[in-house]
py3Dmol code that shows the C-alpha trace and the ligand (Angstrom):
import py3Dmol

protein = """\
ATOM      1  CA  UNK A   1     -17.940  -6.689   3.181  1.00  0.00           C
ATOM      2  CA  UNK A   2     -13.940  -7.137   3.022  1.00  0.00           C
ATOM      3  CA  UNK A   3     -12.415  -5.970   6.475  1.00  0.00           C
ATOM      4  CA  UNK A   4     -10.302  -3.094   6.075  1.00  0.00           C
ATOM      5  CA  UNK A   5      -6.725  -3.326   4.736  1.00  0.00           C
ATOM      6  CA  UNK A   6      -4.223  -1.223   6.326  1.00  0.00           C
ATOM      7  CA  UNK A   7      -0.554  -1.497   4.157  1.00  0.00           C
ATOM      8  CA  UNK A   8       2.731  -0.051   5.946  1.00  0.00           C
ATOM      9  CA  UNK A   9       4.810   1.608   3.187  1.00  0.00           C
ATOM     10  CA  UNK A  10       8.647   1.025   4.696  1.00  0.00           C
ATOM     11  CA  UNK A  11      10.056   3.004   1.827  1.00  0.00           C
ATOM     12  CA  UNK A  12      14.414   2.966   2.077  1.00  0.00           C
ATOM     13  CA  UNK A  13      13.689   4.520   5.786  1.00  0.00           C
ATOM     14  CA  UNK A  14      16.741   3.745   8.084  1.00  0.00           C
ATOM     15  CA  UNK A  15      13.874   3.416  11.130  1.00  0.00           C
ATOM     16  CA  UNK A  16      12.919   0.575   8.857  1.00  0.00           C
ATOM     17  CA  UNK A  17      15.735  -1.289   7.689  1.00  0.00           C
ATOM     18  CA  UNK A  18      17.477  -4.329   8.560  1.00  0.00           C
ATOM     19  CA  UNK A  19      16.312  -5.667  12.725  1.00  0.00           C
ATOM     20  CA  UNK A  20      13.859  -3.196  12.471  1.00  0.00           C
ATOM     21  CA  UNK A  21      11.818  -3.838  10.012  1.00  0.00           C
ATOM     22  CA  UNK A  22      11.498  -7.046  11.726  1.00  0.00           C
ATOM     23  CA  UNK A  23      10.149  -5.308  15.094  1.00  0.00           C
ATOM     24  CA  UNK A  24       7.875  -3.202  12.517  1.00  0.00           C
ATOM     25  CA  UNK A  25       6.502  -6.497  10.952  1.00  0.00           C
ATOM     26  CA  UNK A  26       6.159  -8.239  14.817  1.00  0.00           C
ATOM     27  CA  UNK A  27       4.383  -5.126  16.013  1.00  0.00           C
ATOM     28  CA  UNK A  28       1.926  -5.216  12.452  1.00  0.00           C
ATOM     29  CA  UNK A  29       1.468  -9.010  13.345  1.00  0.00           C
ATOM     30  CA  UNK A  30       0.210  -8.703  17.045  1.00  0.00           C
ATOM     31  CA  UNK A  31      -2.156  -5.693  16.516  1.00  0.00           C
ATOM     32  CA  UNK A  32      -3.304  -7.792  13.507  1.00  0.00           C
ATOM     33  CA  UNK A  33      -4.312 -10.563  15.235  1.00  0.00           C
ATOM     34  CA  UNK A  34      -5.467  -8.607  18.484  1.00  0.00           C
ATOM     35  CA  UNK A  35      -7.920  -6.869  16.456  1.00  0.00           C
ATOM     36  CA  UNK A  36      -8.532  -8.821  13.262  1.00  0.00           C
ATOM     37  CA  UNK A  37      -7.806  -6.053  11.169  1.00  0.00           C
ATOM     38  CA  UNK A  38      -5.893  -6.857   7.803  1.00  0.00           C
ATOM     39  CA  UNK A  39      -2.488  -5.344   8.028  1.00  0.00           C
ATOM     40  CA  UNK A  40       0.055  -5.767   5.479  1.00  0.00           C
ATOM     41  CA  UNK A  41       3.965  -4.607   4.888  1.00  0.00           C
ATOM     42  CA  UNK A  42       6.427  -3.199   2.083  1.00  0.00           C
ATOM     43  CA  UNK A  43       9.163  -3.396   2.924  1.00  0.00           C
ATOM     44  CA  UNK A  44      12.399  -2.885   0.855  1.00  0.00           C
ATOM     45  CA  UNK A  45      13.588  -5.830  -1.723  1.00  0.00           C
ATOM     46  CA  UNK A  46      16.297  -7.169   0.579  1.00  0.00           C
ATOM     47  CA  UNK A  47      13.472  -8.047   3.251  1.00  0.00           C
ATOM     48  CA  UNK A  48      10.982  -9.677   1.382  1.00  0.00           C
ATOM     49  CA  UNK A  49      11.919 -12.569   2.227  1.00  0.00           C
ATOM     50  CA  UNK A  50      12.784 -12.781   5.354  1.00  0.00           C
ATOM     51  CA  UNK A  51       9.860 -10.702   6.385  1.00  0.00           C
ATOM     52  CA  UNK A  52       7.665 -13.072   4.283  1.00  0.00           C
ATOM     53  CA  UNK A  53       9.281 -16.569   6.152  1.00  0.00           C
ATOM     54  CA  UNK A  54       8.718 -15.172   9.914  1.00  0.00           C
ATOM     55  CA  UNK A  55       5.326 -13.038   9.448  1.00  0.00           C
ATOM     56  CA  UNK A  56       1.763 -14.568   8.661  1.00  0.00           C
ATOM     57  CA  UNK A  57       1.355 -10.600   7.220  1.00  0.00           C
ATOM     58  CA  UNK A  58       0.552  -9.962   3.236  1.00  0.00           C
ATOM     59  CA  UNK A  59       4.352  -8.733   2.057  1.00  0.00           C
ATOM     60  CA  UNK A  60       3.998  -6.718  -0.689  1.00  0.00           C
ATOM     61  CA  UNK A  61       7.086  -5.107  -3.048  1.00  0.00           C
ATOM     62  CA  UNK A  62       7.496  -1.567  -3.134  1.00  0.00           C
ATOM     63  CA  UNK A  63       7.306  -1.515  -6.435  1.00  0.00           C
ATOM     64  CA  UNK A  64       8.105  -3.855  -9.709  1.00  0.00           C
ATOM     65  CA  UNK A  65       9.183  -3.352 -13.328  1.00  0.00           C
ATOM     66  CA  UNK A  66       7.587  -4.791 -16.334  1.00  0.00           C
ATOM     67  CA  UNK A  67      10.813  -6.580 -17.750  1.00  0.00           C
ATOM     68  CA  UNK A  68      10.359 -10.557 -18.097  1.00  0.00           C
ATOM     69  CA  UNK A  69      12.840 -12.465 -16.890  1.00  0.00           C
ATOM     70  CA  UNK A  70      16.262 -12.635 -18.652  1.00  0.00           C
ATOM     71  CA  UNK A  71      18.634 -10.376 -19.610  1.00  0.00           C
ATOM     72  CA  UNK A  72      17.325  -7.550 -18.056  1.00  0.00           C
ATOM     73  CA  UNK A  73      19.585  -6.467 -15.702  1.00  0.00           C
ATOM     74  CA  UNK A  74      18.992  -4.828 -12.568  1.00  0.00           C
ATOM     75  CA  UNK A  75      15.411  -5.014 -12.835  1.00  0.00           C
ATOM     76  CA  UNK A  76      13.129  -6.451 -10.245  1.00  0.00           C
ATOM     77  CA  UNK A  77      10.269  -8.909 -12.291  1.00  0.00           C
ATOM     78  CA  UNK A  78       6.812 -10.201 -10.513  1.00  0.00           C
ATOM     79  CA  UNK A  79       8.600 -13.593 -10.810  1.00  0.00           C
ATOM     80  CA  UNK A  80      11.285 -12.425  -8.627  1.00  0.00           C
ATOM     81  CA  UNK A  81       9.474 -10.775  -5.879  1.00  0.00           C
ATOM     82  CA  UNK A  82       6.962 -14.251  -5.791  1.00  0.00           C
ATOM     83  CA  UNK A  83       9.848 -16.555  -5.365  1.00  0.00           C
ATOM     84  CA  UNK A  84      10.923 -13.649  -2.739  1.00  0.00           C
ATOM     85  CA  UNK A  85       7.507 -14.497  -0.786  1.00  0.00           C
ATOM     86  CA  UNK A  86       5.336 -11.201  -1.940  1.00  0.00           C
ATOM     87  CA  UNK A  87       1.729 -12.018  -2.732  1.00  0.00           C
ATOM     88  CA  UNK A  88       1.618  -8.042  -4.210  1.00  0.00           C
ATOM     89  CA  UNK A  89       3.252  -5.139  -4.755  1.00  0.00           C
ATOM     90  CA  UNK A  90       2.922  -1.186  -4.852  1.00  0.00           C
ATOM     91  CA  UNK A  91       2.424   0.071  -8.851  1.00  0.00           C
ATOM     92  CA  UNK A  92       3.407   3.807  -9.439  1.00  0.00           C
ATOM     93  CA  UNK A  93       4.000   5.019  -6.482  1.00  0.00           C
ATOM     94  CA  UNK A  94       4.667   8.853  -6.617  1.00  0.00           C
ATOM     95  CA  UNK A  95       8.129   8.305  -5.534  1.00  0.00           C
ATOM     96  CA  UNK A  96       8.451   5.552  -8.197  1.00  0.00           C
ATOM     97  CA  UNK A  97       6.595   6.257 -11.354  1.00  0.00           C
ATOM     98  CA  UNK A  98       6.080   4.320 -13.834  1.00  0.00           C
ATOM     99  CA  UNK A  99       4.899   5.191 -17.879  1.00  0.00           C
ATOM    100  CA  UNK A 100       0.775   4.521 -18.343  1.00  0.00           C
ATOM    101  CA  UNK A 101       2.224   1.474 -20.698  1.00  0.00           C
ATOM    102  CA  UNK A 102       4.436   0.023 -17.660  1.00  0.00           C
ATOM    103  CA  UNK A 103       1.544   0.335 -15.506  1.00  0.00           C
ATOM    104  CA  UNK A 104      -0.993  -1.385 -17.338  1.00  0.00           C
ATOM    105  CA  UNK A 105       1.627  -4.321 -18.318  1.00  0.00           C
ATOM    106  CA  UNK A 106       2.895  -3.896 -14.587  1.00  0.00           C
ATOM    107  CA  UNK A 107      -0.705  -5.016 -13.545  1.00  0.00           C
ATOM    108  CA  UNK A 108      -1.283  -7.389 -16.323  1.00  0.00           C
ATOM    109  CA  UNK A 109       1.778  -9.318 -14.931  1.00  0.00           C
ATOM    110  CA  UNK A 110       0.930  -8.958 -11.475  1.00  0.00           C
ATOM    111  CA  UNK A 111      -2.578 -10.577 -12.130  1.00  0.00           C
ATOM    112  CA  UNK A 112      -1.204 -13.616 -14.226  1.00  0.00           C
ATOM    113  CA  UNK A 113       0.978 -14.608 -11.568  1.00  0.00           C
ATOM    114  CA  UNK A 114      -1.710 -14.182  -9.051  1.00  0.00           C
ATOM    115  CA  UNK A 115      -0.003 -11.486  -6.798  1.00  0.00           C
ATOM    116  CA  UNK A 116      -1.901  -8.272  -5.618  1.00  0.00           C
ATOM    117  CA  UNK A 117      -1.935  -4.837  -7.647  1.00  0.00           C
ATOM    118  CA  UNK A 118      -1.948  -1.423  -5.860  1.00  0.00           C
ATOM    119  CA  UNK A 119      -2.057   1.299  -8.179  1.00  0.00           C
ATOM    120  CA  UNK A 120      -0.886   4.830  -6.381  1.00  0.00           C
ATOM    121  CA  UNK A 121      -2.657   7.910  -7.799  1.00  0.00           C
ATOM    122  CA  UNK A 122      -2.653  11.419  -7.700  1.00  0.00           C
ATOM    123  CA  UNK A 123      -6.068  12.974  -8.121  1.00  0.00           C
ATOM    124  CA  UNK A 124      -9.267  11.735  -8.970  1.00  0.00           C
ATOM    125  CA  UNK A 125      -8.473  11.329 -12.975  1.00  0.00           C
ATOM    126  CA  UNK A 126      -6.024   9.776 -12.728  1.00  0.00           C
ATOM    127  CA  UNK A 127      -7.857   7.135 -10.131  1.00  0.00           C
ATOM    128  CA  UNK A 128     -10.359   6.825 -13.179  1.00  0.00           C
ATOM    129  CA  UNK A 129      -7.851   5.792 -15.517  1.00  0.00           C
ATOM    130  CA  UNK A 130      -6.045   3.005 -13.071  1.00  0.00           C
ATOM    131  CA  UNK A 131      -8.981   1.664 -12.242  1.00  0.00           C
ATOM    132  CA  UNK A 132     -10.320   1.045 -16.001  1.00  0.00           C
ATOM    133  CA  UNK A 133      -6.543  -0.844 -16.077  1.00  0.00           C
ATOM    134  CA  UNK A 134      -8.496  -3.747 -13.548  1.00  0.00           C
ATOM    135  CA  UNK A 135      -6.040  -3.700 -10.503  1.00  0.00           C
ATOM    136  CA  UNK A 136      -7.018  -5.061  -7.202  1.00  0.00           C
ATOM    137  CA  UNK A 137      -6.742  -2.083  -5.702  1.00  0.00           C
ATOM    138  CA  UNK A 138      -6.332   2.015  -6.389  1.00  0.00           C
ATOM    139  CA  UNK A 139      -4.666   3.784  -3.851  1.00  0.00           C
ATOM    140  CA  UNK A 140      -4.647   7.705  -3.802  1.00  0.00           C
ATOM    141  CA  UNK A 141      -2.404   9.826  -2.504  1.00  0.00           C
ATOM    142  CA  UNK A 142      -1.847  13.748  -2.856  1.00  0.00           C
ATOM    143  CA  UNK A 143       1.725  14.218  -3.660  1.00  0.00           C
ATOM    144  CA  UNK A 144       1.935  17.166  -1.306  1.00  0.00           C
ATOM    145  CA  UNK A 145       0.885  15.443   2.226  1.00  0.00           C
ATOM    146  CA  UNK A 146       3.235  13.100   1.681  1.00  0.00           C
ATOM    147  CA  UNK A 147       5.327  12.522   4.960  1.00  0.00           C
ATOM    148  CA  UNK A 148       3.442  15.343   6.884  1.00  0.00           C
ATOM    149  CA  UNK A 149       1.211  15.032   9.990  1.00  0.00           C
ATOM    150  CA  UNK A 150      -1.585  16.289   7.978  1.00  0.00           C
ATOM    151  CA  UNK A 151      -3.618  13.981   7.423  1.00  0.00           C
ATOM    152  CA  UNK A 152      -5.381  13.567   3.559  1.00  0.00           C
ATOM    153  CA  UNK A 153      -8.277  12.347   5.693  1.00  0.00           C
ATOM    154  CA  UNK A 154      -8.409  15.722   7.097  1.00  0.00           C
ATOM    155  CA  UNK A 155      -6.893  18.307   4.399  1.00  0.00           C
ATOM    156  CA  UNK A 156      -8.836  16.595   1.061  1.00  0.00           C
ATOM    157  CA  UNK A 157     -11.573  14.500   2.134  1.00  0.00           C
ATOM    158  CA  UNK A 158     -12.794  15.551  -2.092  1.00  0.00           C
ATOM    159  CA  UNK A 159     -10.185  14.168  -3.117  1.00  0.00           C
ATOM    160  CA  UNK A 160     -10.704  10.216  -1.333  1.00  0.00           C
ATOM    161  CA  UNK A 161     -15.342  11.124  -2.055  1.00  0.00           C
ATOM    162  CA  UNK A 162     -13.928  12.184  -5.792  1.00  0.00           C
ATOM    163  CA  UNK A 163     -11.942   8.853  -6.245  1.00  0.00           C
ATOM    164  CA  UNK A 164     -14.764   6.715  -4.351  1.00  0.00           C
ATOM    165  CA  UNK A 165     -17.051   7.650  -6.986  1.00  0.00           C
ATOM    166  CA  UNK A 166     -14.948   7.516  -9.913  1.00  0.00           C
ATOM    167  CA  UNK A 167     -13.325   4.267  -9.740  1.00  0.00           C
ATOM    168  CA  UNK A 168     -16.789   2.612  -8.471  1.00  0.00           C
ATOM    169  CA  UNK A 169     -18.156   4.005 -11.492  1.00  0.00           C
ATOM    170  CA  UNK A 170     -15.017   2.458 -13.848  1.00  0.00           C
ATOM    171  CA  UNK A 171     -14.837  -0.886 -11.937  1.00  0.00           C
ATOM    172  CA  UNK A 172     -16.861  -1.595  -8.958  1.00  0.00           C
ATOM    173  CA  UNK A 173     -14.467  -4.630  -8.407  1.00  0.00           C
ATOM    174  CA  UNK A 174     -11.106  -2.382  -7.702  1.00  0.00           C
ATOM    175  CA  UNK A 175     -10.519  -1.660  -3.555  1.00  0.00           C
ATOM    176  CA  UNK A 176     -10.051   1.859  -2.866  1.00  0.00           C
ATOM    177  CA  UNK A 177      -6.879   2.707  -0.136  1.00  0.00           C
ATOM    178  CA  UNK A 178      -6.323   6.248   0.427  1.00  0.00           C
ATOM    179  CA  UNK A 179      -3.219   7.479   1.868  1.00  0.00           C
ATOM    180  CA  UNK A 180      -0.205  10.488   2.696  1.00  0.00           C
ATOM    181  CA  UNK A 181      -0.277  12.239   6.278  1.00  0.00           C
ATOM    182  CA  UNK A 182      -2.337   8.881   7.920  1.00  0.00           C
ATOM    183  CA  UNK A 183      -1.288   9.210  11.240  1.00  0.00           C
ATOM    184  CA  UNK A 184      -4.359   7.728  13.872  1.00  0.00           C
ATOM    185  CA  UNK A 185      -7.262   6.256  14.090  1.00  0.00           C
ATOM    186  CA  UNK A 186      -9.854   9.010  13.405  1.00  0.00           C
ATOM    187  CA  UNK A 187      -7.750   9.410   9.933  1.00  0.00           C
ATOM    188  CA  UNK A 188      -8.452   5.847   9.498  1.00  0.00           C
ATOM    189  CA  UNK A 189     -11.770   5.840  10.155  1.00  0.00           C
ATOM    190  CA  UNK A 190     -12.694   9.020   8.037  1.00  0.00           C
ATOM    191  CA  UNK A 191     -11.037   7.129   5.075  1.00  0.00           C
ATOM    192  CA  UNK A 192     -13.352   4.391   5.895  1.00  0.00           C
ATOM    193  CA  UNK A 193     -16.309   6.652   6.495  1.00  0.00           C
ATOM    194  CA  UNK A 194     -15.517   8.182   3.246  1.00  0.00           C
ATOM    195  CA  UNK A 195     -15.925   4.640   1.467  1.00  0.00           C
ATOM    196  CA  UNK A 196     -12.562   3.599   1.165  1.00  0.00           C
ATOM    197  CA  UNK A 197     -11.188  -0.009   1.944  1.00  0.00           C
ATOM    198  CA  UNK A 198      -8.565   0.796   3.896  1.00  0.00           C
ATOM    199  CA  UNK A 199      -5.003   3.253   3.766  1.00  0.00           C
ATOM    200  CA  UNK A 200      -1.640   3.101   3.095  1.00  0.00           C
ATOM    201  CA  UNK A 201       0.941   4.633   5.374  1.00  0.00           C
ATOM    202  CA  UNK A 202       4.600   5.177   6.304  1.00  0.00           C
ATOM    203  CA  UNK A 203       5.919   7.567   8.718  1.00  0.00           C
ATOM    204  CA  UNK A 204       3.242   7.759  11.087  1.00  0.00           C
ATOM    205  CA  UNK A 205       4.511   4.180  11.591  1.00  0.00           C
ATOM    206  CA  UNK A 206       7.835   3.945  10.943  1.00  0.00           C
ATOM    207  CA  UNK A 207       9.159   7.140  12.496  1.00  0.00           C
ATOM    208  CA  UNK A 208       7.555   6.712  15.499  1.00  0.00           C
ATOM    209  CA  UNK A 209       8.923   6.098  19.160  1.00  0.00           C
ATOM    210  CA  UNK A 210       6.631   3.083  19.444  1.00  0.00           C
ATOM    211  CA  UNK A 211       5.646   1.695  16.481  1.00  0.00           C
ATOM    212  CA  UNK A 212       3.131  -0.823  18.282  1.00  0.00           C
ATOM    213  CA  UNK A 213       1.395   1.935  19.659  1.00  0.00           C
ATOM    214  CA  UNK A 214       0.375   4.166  16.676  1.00  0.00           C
ATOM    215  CA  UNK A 215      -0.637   1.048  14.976  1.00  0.00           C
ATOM    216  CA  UNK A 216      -2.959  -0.018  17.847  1.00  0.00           C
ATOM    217  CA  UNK A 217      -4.632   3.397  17.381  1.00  0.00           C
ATOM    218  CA  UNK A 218      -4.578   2.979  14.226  1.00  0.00           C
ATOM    219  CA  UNK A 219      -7.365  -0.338  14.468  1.00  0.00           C
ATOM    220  CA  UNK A 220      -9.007   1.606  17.190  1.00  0.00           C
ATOM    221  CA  UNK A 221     -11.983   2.850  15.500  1.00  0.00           C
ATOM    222  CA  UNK A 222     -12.526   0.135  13.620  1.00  0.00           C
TER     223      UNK A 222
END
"""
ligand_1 = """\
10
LIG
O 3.031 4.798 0.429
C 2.444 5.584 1.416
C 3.178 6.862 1.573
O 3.454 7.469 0.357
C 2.502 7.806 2.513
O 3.521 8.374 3.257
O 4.607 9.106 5.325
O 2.568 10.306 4.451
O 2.345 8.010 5.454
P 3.228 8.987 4.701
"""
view = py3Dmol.view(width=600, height=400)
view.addModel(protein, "pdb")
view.setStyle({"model": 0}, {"cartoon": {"style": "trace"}})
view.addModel(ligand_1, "xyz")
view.setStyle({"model": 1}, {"stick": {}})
view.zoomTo()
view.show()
Protein backbone atom coordinates (compact mmCIF):
# COMPACT_ATOMS: atom_id res chain seq x y z
CA UNK A 1 0.00 0.00 0.00
CA UNK A 2 1.82 3.36 -1.27
CA UNK A 3 2.04 5.88 1.77
CA UNK A 4 0.11 8.85 1.16
CA UNK A 5 1.33 11.69 -1.10
CA UNK A 6 0.66 15.08 0.01
CA UNK A 7 1.78 17.82 -3.07
CA UNK A 8 2.03 21.69 -2.07
CA UNK A 9 0.69 23.67 -5.06
CA UNK A 10 2.93 27.17 -4.71
CA UNK A 11 1.03 28.65 -7.59
CA UNK A 12 2.70 32.58 -8.52
CA UNK A 13 1.81 33.29 -4.59
CA UNK A 14 4.11 36.17 -3.30
CA UNK A 15 4.01 34.08 0.34
CA UNK A 16 5.77 31.63 -1.91
CA UNK A 17 8.23 33.16 -4.00
CA UNK A 18 11.80 33.67 -3.99
CA UNK A 19 13.48 32.92 0.15
CA UNK A 20 10.30 31.67 0.85
CA UNK A 21 9.62 29.10 -1.03
CA UNK A 22 12.78 27.86 0.31
CA UNK A 23 11.43 28.03 4.10
CA UNK A 24 8.15 26.33 2.48
CA UNK A 25 10.31 23.47 0.96
CA UNK A 26 12.59 23.23 4.55
CA UNK A 27 9.37 23.13 6.53
CA UNK A 28 7.81 20.19 3.77
CA UNK A 29 11.28 18.43 4.30
CA UNK A 30 11.33 18.17 8.21
CA UNK A 31 7.63 17.16 8.68
CA UNK A 32 8.48 14.69 5.86
CA UNK A 33 11.00 13.02 7.46
CA UNK A 34 9.50 13.42 11.10
CA UNK A 35 6.60 11.52 10.02
CA UNK A 36 7.48 9.55 6.89
CA UNK A 37 4.78 10.90 5.03
CA UNK A 38 5.49 11.62 1.20
CA UNK A 39 5.39 15.31 0.69
CA UNK A 40 6.16 16.91 -2.47
CA UNK A 41 6.39 20.75 -3.94
CA UNK A 42 5.41 22.96 -7.11
CA UNK A 43 6.75 25.50 -7.06
CA UNK A 44 7.02 28.18 -9.84
CA UNK A 45 9.58 27.55 -12.97
CA UNK A 46 12.26 29.89 -11.64
CA UNK A 47 12.61 27.54 -8.44
CA UNK A 48 12.79 24.29 -9.76
CA UNK A 49 15.93 24.13 -9.54
CA UNK A 50 17.10 25.44 -6.80
CA UNK A 51 14.37 23.87 -4.79
CA UNK A 52 15.29 20.53 -6.50
CA UNK A 53 19.44 20.94 -5.55
CA UNK A 54 18.77 21.75 -1.64
CA UNK A 55 15.51 19.48 -0.93
CA UNK A 56 15.44 15.53 -0.92
CA UNK A 57 11.38 16.47 -1.72
CA UNK A 58 9.67 15.22 -5.25
CA UNK A 59 9.68 18.88 -7.24
CA UNK A 60 7.14 18.83 -9.54
CA UNK A 61 6.29 21.76 -12.42
CA UNK A 62 3.21 23.54 -12.20
CA UNK A 63 2.39 22.73 -15.30
CA UNK A 64 4.11 21.86 -18.92
CA UNK A 65 3.28 22.30 -22.61
CA UNK A 66 3.37 19.70 -25.23
CA UNK A 67 5.86 21.58 -27.65
CA UNK A 68 9.23 19.51 -28.33
CA UNK A 69 12.12 21.20 -28.06
CA UNK A 70 13.13 23.84 -30.68
CA UNK A 71 11.74 26.68 -31.96
CA UNK A 72 9.03 26.95 -29.79
CA UNK A 73 9.36 29.87 -28.01
CA UNK A 74 8.32 30.63 -24.66
CA UNK A 75 7.14 27.30 -23.99
CA UNK A 76 8.17 25.19 -21.07
CA UNK A 77 8.93 21.24 -22.56
CA UNK A 78 9.23 17.99 -20.09
CA UNK A 79 12.90 18.16 -21.25
CA UNK A 80 13.27 21.46 -19.74
CA UNK A 81 11.70 21.06 -16.43
CA UNK A 82 13.97 17.43 -16.09
CA UNK A 83 17.19 19.17 -16.72
CA UNK A 84 15.50 21.82 -14.15
CA UNK A 85 15.45 18.81 -11.48
CA UNK A 86 11.43 17.97 -11.62
CA UNK A 87 10.70 14.26 -11.51
CA UNK A 88 6.73 15.47 -12.43
CA UNK A 89 4.57 17.99 -13.04
CA UNK A 90 0.84 19.26 -12.58
CA UNK A 91 -1.33 18.53 -16.13
CA UNK A 92 -4.49 20.79 -16.51
CA UNK A 93 -4.75 22.40 -13.70
CA UNK A 94 -8.02 24.51 -13.55
CA UNK A 95 -6.04 27.60 -13.50
CA UNK A 96 -3.99 26.25 -16.46
CA UNK A 97 -5.97 24.25 -18.90
CA UNK A 98 -4.92 22.51 -21.37
CA UNK A 99 -7.00 21.01 -24.82
CA UNK A 100 -7.98 16.96 -24.25
CA UNK A 101 -5.19 16.56 -27.25
CA UNK A 102 -2.42 18.56 -25.10
CA UNK A 103 -3.30 16.53 -22.23
CA UNK A 104 -3.04 13.20 -23.51
CA UNK A 105 0.37 14.17 -25.49
CA UNK A 106 1.23 16.21 -22.21
CA UNK A 107 1.17 12.75 -20.39
CA UNK A 108 2.52 10.73 -23.17
CA UNK A 109 5.67 12.97 -22.88
CA UNK A 110 5.77 13.04 -19.30
CA UNK A 111 5.84 9.12 -19.19
CA UNK A 112 8.65 8.71 -21.92
CA UNK A 113 10.90 10.79 -20.07
CA UNK A 114 10.08 9.06 -16.90
CA UNK A 115 8.72 12.12 -14.88
CA UNK A 116 5.37 11.95 -12.87
CA UNK A 117 1.81 12.90 -14.40
CA UNK A 118 -0.92 14.61 -12.28
CA UNK A 119 -3.92 15.15 -14.15
CA UNK A 120 -6.32 17.98 -12.33
CA UNK A 121 -10.06 17.35 -12.85
CA UNK A 122 -13.22 18.79 -12.34
CA UNK A 123 -15.96 16.27 -11.65
CA UNK A 124 -16.17 12.75 -11.76
CA UNK A 125 -16.36 12.50 -15.85
CA UNK A 126 -14.01 14.11 -16.45
CA UNK A 127 -11.73 11.93 -13.79
CA UNK A 128 -13.00 8.96 -16.08
CA UNK A 129 -11.65 10.32 -19.10
CA UNK A 130 -7.95 11.30 -17.57
CA UNK A 131 -7.62 8.30 -16.15
CA UNK A 132 -8.33 6.11 -19.47
CA UNK A 133 -5.27 8.71 -20.77
CA UNK A 134 -2.80 6.30 -18.17
CA UNK A 135 -1.31 9.12 -15.90
CA UNK A 136 0.27 8.35 -12.65
CA UNK A 137 -2.02 10.10 -10.93
CA UNK A 138 -5.74 11.97 -11.22
CA UNK A 139 -6.20 14.68 -9.02
CA UNK A 140 -9.74 16.28 -8.52
CA UNK A 141 -10.58 19.40 -7.62
CA UNK A 142 -14.02 21.40 -7.65
CA UNK A 143 -13.32 24.63 -9.31
CA UNK A 144 -15.42 26.47 -6.77
CA UNK A 145 -13.49 25.54 -3.31
CA UNK A 146 -10.63 26.59 -4.73
CA UNK A 147 -8.65 28.88 -2.22
CA UNK A 148 -11.49 28.71 0.45
CA UNK A 149 -11.35 27.21 3.98
CA UNK A 150 -13.93 24.81 2.95
CA UNK A 151 -12.69 21.96 2.69
CA UNK A 152 -13.77 19.45 -0.59
CA UNK A 153 -13.26 16.79 2.08
CA UNK A 154 -16.07 18.31 3.85
CA UNK A 155 -18.44 20.17 1.17
CA UNK A 156 -18.30 17.08 -1.71
CA UNK A 157 -17.16 14.01 -0.20
CA UNK A 158 -19.45 12.50 -3.80
CA UNK A 159 -17.47 14.07 -5.63
CA UNK A 160 -13.69 12.37 -4.25
CA UNK A 161 -16.34 8.45 -3.60
CA UNK A 162 -17.59 9.40 -7.43
CA UNK A 163 -13.94 9.74 -8.78
CA UNK A 164 -12.62 6.73 -6.47
CA UNK A 165 -14.85 4.54 -8.28
CA UNK A 166 -14.59 5.79 -11.65
CA UNK A 167 -11.02 5.96 -12.30
CA UNK A 168 -10.50 2.46 -10.36
CA UNK A 169 -12.90 1.19 -12.72
CA UNK A 170 -10.86 2.91 -15.99
CA UNK A 171 -7.35 2.10 -14.61
CA UNK A 172 -6.81 0.60 -11.30
CA UNK A 173 -3.07 1.63 -11.77
CA UNK A 174 -3.75 5.68 -11.72
CA UNK A 175 -3.31 7.32 -7.83
CA UNK A 176 -6.19 9.29 -6.88
CA UNK A 177 -5.23 13.01 -5.01
CA UNK A 178 -8.13 15.04 -4.20
CA UNK A 179 -7.82 18.60 -3.50
CA UNK A 180 -9.29 22.66 -3.15
CA UNK A 181 -10.14 24.02 0.50
CA UNK A 182 -7.49 21.15 2.22
CA UNK A 183 -6.71 22.88 5.16
CA UNK A 184 -5.91 20.06 8.32
CA UNK A 185 -5.58 16.92 9.12
CA UNK A 186 -9.16 15.57 9.48
CA UNK A 187 -9.50 16.93 5.65
CA UNK A 188 -6.61 14.78 5.00
CA UNK A 189 -7.67 11.94 6.51
CA UNK A 190 -11.34 11.97 5.10
CA UNK A 191 -9.65 12.10 1.60
CA UNK A 192 -7.83 9.10 2.68
CA UNK A 193 -10.82 7.48 4.31
CA UNK A 194 -12.61 8.16 1.17
CA UNK A 195 -9.92 6.02 -0.84
CA UNK A 196 -7.82 8.54 -2.15
CA UNK A 197 -3.89 8.48 -2.19
CA UNK A 198 -3.25 11.53 -0.93
CA UNK A 199 -4.23 15.68 -1.71
CA UNK A 200 -3.01 18.49 -3.26
CA UNK A 201 -2.99 21.86 -1.59
CA UNK A 202 -1.96 25.54 -1.60
CA UNK A 203 -3.14 28.16 0.64
CA UNK A 204 -3.78 26.31 3.64
CA UNK A 205 0.03 26.11 3.36
CA UNK A 206 1.31 28.86 1.83
CA UNK A 207 -0.78 31.63 3.34
CA UNK A 208 -0.34 30.62 6.59
CA UNK A 209 1.49 32.33 9.66
CA UNK A 210 3.46 29.12 10.18
CA UNK A 211 3.74 27.09 7.45
CA UNK A 212 5.49 24.19 9.54
CA UNK A 213 2.66 24.02 11.64
CA UNK A 214 -0.37 23.42 9.32
CA UNK A 215 1.73 20.92 7.60
CA UNK A 216 2.47 18.99 10.84
CA UNK A 217 -1.33 18.77 11.24
CA UNK A 218 -1.60 18.03 8.16
CA UNK A 219 0.45 14.25 8.74
CA UNK A 220 -1.33 14.10 12.01
CA UNK A 221 -3.89 11.61 11.33
CA UNK A 222 -2.02 9.66 9.35
O1 LIG B 1 -3.43 22.82 -6.85
C1 LIG B 1 -4.15 22.80 -5.66
C2 LIG B 1 -5.01 24.01 -5.55
O2 LIG B 1 -5.72 24.26 -6.72
C3 LIG B 1 -5.91 23.97 -4.36
O3 LIG B 1 -5.90 25.25 -3.86
O4 LIG B 1 -5.73 26.93 -2.08
O5 LIG B 1 -7.75 25.42 -2.23
O6 LIG B 1 -5.53 24.49 -1.48
P1 LIG B 1 -6.26 25.53 -2.33
Amino acid sequence: MPKPFILINLKTYMEASGQRAHSIAGAAQQVAEESGVEIGIAPSYMNIHPLSMHYSLPVYSQHVDAALPGANTGAVTVEAIREAGATGSLVNHSERRLTLADIEAVVSRLREADLVSVVCTNNVATSAAAAALGPDFVAIEPPELIGGNVSVSSANPGIITGTVEAVRKVNPSVRILTGAGIHSGECVKTAIDLGTDGVLLASGVVKAKAPIAVLRDLVSRL
